[in-house]
Every structure is written in C-alpha cells, then in structure tokens.
C-alpha positions in Angstrom: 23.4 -8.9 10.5 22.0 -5.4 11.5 19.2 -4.4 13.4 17.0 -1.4 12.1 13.7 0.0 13.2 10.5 0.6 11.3 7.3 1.9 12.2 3.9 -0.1 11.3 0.3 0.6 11.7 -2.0 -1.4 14.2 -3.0 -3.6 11.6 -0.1 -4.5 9.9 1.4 -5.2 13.4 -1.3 -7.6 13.9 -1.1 -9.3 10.5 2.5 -10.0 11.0 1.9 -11.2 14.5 -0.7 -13.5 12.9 1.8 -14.3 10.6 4.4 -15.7 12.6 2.6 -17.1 14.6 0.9 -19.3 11.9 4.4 -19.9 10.3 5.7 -20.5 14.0 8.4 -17.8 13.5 9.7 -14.8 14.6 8.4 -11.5 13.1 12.2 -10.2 12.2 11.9 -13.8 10.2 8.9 -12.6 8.4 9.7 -9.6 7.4 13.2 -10.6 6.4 11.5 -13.0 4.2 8.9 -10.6 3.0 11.8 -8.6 1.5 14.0 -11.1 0.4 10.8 -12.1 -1.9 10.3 -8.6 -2.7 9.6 -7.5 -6.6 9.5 -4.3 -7.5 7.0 -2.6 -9.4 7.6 -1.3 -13.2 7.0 1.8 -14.3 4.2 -0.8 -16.6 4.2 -0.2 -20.4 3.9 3.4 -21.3 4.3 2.8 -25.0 0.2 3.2 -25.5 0.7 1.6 -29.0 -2.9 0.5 -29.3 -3.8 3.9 -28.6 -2.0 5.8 -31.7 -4.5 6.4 -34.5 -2.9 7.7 -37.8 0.9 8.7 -38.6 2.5 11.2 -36.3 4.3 10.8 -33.3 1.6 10.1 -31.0 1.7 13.2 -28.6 -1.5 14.3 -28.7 -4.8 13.9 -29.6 -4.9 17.9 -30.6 -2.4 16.8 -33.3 -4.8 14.6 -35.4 -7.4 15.5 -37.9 -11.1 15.2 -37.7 -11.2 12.0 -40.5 -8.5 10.3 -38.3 -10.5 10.8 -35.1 -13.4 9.2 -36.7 -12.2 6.6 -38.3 -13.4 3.5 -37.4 -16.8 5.1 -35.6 -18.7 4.1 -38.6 -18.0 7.8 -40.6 
C-alpha cells in the first residue's frame, strides 16, 4: 500500500469525517472505498440522432433548406 496526499475543502473534510464516523471507519477507508466504487463519466451520446431533420450529414443547421426547417411546424 502507498500513502499519498490530497487536498479537500472544509466541507468535504467534514463530510468524510461524518462519514467514518457513521460507518465507524477510518477516513483513508472511505476514501479508498469511494474510489474503488468509482465510475467514470462518458463522454454521454453525442450522436444527436433525434435532432437530424432531412438527408445530409447533420453538421449544421445552415446546411438545410427552408421546407426542411419547417416541416413539421404545421407549414
């Protein structure tokens, strides 16, 4: 095992403090476990398909004509 350093705010200090105490712990054992549970974020779905109107590749609104705009506004 290896020992590192990290700086936390007042508050989050406080919340793990809480925490191990509630979980009758040590705070190294929190946040060990706090990591070890750890899921990164995605980058999400950035394939906007419910957003394309009309043929094209999607790239920009600028790139789609006044009927395809419309359509479905009642025009």
């Amino acid at each position: 095992m290896k020992k590192t350093s990290v700086y936390l705010s007042d508050e989050v200090v406080a919340r793990l403090a809480a925490l191990a105490r509630r979980e009758e712990t040590s705070q190294a054992e929190v946040i060990r476990r706090a990591i070890q549970h750890y899921q990164p974020v995605g980058p999400g779905d950035r394939d906007f398909a419910l957003a394309r109107i009309g043929e094209g590749p999607g790239d920009s609104v600028a790139d789609l004509s006044d009927e395809e705009l419309l359509e479905g506004f009642g025009s």
